[in-house]
Structures are given as C-alpha cells and as structure tokens.
MMTF fields as JSON, N, C-alpha, C and O atoms, coordinates in Angstrom:
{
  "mmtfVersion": "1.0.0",
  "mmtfProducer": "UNKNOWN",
  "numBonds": 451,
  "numAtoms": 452,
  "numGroups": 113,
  "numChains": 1,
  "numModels": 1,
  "chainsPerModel": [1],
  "groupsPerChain": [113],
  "chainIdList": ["A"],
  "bondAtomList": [4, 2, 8, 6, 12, 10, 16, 14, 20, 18, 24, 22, 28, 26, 32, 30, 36, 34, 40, 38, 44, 42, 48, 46, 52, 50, 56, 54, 60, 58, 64, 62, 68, 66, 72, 70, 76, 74, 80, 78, 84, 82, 88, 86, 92, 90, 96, 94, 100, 98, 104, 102, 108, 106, 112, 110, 116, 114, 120, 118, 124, 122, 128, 126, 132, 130, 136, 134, 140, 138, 144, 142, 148, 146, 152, 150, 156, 154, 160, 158, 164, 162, 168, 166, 172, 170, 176, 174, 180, 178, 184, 182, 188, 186, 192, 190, 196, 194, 200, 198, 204, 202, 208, 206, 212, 210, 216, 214, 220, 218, 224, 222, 228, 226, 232, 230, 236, 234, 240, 238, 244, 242, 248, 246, 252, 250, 256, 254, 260, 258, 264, 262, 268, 266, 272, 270, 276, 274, 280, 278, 284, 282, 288, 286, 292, 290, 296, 294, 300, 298, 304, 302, 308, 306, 312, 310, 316, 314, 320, 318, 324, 322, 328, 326, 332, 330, 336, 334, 340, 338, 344, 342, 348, 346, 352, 350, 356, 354, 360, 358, 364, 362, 368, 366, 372, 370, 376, 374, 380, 378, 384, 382, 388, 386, 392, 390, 396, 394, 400, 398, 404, 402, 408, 406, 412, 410, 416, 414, 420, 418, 424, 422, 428, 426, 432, 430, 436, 434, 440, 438, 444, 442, 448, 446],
  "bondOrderList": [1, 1, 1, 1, 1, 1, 1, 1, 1, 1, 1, 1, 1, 1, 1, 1, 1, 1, 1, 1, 1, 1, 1, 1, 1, 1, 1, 1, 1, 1, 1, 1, 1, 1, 1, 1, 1, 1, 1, 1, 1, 1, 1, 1, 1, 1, 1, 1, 1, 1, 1, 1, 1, 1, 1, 1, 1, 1, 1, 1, 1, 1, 1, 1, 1, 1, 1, 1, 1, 1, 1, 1, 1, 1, 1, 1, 1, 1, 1, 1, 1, 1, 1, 1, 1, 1, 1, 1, 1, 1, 1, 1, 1, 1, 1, 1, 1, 1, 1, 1, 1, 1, 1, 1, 1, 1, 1, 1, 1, 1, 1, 1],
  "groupList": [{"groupName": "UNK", "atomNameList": ["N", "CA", "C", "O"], "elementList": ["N", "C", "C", "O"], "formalChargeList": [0, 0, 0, 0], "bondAtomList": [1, 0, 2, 1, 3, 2], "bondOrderList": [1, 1, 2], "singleLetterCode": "X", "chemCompType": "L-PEPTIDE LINKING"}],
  "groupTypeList": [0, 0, 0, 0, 0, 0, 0, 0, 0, 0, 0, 0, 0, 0, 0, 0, 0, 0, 0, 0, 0, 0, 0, 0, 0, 0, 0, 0, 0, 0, 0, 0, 0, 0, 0, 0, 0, 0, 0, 0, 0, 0, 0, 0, 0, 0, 0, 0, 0, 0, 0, 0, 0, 0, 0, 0, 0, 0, 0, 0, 0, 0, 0, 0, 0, 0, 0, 0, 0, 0, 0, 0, 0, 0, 0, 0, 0, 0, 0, 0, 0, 0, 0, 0, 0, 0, 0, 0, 0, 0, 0, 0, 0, 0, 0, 0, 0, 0, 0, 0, 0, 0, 0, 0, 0, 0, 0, 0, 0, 0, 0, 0, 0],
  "groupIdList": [1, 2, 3, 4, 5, 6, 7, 8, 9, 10, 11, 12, 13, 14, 15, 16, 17, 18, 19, 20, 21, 22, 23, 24, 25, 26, 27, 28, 29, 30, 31, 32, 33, 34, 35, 36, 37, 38, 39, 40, 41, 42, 43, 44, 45, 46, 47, 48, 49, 50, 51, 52, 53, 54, 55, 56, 57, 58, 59, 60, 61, 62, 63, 64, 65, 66, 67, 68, 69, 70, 71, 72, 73, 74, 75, 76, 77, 78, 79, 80, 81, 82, 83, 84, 85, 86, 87, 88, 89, 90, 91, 92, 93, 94, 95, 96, 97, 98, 99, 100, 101, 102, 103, 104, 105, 106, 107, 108, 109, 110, 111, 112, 113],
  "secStructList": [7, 7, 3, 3, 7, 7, 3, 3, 6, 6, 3, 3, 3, 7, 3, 3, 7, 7, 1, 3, 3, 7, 2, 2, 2, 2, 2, 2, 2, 2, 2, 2, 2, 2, 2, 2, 2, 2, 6, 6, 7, 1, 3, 3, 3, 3, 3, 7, 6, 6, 7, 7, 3, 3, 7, 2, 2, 2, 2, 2, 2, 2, 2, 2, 2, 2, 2, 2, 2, 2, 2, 6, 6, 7, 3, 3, 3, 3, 3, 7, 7, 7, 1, 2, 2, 2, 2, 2, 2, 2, 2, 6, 6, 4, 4, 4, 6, 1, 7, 3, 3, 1, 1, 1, 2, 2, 2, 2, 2, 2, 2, 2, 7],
  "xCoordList": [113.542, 114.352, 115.651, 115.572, 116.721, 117.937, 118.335, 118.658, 118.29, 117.991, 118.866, 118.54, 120.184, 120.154, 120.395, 121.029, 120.181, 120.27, 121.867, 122.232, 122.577, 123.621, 123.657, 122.836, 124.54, 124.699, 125.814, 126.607, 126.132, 127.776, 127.323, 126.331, 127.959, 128.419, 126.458, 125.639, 126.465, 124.364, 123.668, 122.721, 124.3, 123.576, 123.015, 123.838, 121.507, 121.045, 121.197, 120.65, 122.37, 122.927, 121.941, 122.223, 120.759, 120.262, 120.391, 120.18, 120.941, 121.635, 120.987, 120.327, 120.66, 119.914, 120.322, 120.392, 120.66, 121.403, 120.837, 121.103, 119.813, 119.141, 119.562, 120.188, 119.648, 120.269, 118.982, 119.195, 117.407, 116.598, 115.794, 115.276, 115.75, 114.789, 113.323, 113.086, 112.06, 111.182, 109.759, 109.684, 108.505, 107.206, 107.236, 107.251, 107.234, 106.962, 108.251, 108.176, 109.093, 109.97, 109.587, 110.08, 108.948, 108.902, 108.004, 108.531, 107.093, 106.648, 107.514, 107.549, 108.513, 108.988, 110.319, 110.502, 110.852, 111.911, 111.119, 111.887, 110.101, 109.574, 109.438, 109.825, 108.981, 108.225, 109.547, 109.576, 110.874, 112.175, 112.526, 112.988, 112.125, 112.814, 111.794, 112.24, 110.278, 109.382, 109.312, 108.939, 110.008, 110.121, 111.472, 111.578, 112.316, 113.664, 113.402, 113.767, 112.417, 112.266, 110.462, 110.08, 110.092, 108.976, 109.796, 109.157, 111.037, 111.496, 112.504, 112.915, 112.407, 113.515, 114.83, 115.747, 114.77, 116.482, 116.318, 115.394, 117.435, 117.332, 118.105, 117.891, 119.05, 119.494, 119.885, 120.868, 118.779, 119.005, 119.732, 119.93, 120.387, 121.441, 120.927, 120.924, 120.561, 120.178, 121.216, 121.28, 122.299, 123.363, 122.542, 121.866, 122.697, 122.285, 123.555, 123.412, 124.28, 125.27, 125.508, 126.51, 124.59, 124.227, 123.526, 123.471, 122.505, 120.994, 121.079, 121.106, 121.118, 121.141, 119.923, 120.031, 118.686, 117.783, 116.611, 116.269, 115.718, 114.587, 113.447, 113.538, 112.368, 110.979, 110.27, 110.628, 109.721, 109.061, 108.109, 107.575, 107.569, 107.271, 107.879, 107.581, 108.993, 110.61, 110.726, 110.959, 110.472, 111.321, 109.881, 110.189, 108.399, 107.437, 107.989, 107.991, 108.367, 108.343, 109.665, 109.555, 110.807, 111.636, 111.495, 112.192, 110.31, 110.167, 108.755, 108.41, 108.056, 107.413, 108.367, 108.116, 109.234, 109.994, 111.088, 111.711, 111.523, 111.534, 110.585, 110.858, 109.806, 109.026, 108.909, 109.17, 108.313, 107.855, 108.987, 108.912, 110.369, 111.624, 111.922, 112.288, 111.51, 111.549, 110.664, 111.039, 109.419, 108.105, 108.7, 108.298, 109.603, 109.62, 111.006, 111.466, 112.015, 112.326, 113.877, 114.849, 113.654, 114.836, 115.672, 115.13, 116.74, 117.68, 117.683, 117.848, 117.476, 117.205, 117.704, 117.193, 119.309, 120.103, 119.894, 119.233, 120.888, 120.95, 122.582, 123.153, 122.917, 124.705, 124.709, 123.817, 125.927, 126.242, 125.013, 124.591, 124.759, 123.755, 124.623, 125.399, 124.048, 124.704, 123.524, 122.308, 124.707, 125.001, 123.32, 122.771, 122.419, 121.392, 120.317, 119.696, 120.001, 119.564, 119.551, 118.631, 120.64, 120.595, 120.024, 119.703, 119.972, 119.226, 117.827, 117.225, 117.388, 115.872, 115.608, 114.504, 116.545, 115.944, 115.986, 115.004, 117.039, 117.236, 115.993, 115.185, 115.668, 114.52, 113.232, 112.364, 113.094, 111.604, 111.958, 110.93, 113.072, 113.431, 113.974, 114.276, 114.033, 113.552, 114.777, 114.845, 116.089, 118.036, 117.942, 118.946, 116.531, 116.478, 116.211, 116.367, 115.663, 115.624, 116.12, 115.849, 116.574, 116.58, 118.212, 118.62, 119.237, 120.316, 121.466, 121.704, 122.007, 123.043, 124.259, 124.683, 125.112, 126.398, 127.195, 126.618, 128.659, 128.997, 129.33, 129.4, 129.503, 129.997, 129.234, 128.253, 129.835, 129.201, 130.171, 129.723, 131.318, 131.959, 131.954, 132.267, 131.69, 131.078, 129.604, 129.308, 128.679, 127.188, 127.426, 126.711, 128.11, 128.074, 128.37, 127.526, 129.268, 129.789, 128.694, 128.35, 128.259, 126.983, 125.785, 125.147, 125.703, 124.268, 124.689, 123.698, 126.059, 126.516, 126.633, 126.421, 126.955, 127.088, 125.856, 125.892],
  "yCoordList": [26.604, 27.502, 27.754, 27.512, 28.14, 28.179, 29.594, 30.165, 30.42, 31.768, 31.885, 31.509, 32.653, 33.443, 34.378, 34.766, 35.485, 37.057, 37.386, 36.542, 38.17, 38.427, 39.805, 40.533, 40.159, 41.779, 41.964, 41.366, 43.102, 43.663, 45.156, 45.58, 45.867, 47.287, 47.215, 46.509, 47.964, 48.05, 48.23, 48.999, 47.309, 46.886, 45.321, 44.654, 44.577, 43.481, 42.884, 43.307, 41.323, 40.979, 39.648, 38.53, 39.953, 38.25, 37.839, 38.307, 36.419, 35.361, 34.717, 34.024, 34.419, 33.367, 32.171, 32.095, 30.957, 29.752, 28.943, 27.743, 29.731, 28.584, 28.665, 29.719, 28.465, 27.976, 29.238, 30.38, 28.387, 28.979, 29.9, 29.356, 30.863, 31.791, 32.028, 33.149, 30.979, 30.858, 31.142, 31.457, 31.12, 31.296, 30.598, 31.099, 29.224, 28.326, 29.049, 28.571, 29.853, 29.858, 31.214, 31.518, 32.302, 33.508, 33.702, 34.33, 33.299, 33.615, 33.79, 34.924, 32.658, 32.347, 33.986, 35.047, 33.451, 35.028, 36.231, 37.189, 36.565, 37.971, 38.119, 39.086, 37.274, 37.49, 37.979, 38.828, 36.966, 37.26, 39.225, 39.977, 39.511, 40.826, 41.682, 42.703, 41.429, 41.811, 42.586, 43.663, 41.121, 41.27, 42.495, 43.105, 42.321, 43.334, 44.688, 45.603, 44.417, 46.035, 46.709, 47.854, 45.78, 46.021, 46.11, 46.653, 45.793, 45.9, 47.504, 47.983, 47.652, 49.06, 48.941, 49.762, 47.79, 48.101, 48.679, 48.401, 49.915, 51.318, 50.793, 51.287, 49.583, 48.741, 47.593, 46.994, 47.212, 45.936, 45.568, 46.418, 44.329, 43.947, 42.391, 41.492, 42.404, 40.63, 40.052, 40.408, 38.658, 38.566, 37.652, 36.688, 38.102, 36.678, 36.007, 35.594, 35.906, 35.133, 34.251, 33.851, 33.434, 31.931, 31.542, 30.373, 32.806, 32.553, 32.786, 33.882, 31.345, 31.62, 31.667, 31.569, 31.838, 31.889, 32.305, 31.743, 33.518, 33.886, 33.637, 33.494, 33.642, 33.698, 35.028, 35.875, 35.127, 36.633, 36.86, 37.957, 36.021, 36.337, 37.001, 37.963, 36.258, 36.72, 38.248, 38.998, 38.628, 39.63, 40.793, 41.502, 40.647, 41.275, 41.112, 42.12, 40.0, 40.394, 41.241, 41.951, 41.171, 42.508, 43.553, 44.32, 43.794, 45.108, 45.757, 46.934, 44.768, 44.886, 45.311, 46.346, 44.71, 44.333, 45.645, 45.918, 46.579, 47.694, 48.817, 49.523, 48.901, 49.83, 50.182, 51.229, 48.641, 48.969, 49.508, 50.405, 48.548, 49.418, 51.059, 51.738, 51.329, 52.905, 53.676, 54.722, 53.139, 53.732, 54.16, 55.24, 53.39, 53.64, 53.947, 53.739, 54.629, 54.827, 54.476, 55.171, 52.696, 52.245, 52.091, 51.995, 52.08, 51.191, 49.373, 48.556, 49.251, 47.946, 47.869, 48.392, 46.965, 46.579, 45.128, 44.286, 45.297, 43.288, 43.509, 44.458, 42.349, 42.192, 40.864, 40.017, 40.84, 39.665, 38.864, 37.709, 39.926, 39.546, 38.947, 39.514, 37.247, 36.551, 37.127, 37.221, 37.578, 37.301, 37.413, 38.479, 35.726, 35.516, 36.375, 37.243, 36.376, 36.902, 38.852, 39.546, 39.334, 40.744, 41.08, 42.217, 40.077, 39.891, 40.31, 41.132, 39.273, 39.078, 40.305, 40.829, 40.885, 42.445, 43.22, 43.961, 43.577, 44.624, 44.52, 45.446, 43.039, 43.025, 43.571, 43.818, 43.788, 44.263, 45.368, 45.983, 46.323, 47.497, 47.639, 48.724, 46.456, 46.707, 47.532, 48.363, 47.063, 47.401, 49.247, 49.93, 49.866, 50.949, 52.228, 53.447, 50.994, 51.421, 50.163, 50.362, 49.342, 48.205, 48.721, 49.073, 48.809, 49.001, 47.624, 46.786, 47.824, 46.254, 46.641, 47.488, 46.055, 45.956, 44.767, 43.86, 44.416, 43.255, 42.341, 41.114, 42.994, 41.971, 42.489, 43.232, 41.988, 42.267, 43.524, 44.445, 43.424, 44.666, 45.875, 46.916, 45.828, 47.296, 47.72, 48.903, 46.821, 47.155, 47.413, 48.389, 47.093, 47.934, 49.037, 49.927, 49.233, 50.583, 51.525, 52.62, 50.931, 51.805, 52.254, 53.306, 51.096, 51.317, 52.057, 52.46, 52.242, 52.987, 54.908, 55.9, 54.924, 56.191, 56.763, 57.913],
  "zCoordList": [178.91, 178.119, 178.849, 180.054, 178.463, 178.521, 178.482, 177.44, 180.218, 179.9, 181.572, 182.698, 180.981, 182.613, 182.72, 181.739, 183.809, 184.026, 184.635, 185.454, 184.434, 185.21, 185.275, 184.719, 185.907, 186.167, 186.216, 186.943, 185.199, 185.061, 185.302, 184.709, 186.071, 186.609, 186.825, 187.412, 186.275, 186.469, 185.282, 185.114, 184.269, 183.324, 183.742, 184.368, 183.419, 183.386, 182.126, 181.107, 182.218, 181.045, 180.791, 181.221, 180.034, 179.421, 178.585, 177.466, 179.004, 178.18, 177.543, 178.317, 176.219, 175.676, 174.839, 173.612, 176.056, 175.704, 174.628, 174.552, 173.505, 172.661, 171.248, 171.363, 170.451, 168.993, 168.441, 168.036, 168.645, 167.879, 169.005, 169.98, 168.865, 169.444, 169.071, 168.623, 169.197, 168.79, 169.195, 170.382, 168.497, 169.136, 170.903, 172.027, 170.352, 171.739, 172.901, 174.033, 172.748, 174.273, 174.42, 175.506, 173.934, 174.071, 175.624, 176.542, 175.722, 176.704, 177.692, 178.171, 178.311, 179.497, 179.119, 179.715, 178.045, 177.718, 177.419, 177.507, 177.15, 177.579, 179.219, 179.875, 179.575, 181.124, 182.03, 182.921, 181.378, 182.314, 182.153, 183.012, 180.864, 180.303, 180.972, 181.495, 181.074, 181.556, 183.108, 183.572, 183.647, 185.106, 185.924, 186.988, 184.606, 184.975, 185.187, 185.926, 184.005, 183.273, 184.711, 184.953, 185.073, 186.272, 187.385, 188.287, 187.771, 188.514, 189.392, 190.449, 188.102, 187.764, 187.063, 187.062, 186.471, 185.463, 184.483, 183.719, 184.197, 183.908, 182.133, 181.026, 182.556, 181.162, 181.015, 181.451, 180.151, 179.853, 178.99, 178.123, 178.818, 177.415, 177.28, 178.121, 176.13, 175.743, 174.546, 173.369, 175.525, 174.722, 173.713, 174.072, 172.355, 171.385, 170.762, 169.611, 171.114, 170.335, 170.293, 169.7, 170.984, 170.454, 169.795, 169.415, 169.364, 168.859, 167.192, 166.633, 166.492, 165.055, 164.058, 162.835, 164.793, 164.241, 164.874, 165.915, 164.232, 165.121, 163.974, 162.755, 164.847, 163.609, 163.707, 164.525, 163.251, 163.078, 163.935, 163.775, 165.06, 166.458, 167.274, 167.981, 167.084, 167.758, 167.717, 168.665, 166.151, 166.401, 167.456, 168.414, 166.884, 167.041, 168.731, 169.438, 169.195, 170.623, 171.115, 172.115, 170.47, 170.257, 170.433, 171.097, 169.701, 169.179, 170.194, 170.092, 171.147, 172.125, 173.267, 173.884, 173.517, 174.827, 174.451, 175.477, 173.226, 173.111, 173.601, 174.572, 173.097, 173.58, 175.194, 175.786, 175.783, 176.839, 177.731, 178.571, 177.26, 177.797, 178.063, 179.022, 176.483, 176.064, 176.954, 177.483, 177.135, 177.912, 179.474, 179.907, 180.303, 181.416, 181.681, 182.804, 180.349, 180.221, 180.437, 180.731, 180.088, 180.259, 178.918, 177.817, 179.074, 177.697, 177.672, 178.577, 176.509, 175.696, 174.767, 173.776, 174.651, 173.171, 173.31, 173.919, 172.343, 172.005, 171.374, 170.838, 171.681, 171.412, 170.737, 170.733, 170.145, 169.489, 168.545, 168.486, 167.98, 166.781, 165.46, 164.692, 165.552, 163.906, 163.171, 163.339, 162.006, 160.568, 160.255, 159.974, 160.389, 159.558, 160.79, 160.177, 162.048, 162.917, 162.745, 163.179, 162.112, 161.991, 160.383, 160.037, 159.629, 158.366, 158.313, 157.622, 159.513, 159.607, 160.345, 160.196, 161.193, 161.465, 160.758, 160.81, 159.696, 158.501, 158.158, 158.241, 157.621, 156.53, 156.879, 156.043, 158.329, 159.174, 159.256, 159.541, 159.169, 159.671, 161.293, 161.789, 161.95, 163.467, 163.809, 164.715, 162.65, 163.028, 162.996, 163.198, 162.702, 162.606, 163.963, 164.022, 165.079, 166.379, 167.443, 168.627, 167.225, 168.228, 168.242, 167.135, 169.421, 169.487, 169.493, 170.363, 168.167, 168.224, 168.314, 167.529, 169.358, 169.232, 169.312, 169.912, 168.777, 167.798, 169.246, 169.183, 170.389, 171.643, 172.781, 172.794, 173.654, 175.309, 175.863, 176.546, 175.527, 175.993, 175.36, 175.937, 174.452, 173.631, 173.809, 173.639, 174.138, 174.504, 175.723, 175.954, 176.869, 178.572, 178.161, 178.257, 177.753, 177.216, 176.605, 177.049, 175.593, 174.799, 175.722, 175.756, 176.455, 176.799, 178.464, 179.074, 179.185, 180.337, 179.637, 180.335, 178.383, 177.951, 177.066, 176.628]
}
C-alpha cells in the first residue's frame, strides 16, 4: 500500500497514495492510524485527495478508526475529500461526525483550534 506519515506543527499527516481505498489494503492503513493513535497523537489528519473511491468497508473502518480516536481522546479528520468519496459518506451519514476539510491547510488549522 502506498501510505506515508508526516508531521506538520503536531498534527500526524496520513497520506493515502491509492486511487481506490479498499477491503484488501485496510488492514495495513488501519494498523498505520492504529499505531499513531497507541502512540499518543493527540491529531491525526488523513489526506484523501488522491483517493477516488472507497467501498463500504472503507468507510466502516472510518468510522472505527473515529471512535477509537475519540475514546482516547484524540482528533481525527480527513481532508481533501473527492466529490464521489464525500457522496459515499453523506449517504452512510458518517459526514455527520467524521471531520472534512476541502485541503491540508485548512484541516491543521481545524484540527490545531
């Protein structure tokens, strides 16, 4: 999978270099978000703006990798959500707690204030 971590100010920025965001790669991209969030990062940011398509695993693991965020009381957005990708969340409700913002420099921002 096509996944790297960076760090801007002390937000943890993960990148997800894949077109489709699917069943078969979730494991290896939960475990990365997994490991941040076991680690102590207080906020995470997962850029999707490459990612034009999720399946409905996808989002269930979203909406996992929320929570457990929430539980230990970290922040967890997602940035640069396409078009058909923020669809498939409307349609689950997830756009109702999952935090989206349209770039990377407006989510440091969101998720620093």
């Amino acid at each position: 999978m096509n996944l790297t971590t960076d760090r801007i100010d002390d937000v943890a920025v993960v990148r997800i270099g894949e077109s489709r965001l699917m069943y078969p790669l979730l494991s290896e991209f939960a475990s990365t978000v997994l490991a941040l969030l076991k680690a102590g990062e207080s906020r995470v940011l997962l850029d999707l703006s490459g990612v034009t398509y999720v399946d409905s695993a996808t989002i269930g693991c979203l909406m996992d990798l929320y929570r457990q965020a929430t539980a230990t009381g970290s922040t967890f957005a997602l940035c640069g959500v396409q078009r058909r990708v923020e669809t498939m969340l409307t349609m689950t409700g997830s756009h109702t707690f999952l935090r989206m913002y349209p770039d990377e420099a407006s989510a440091i921002q969101g998720v620093k204030g």
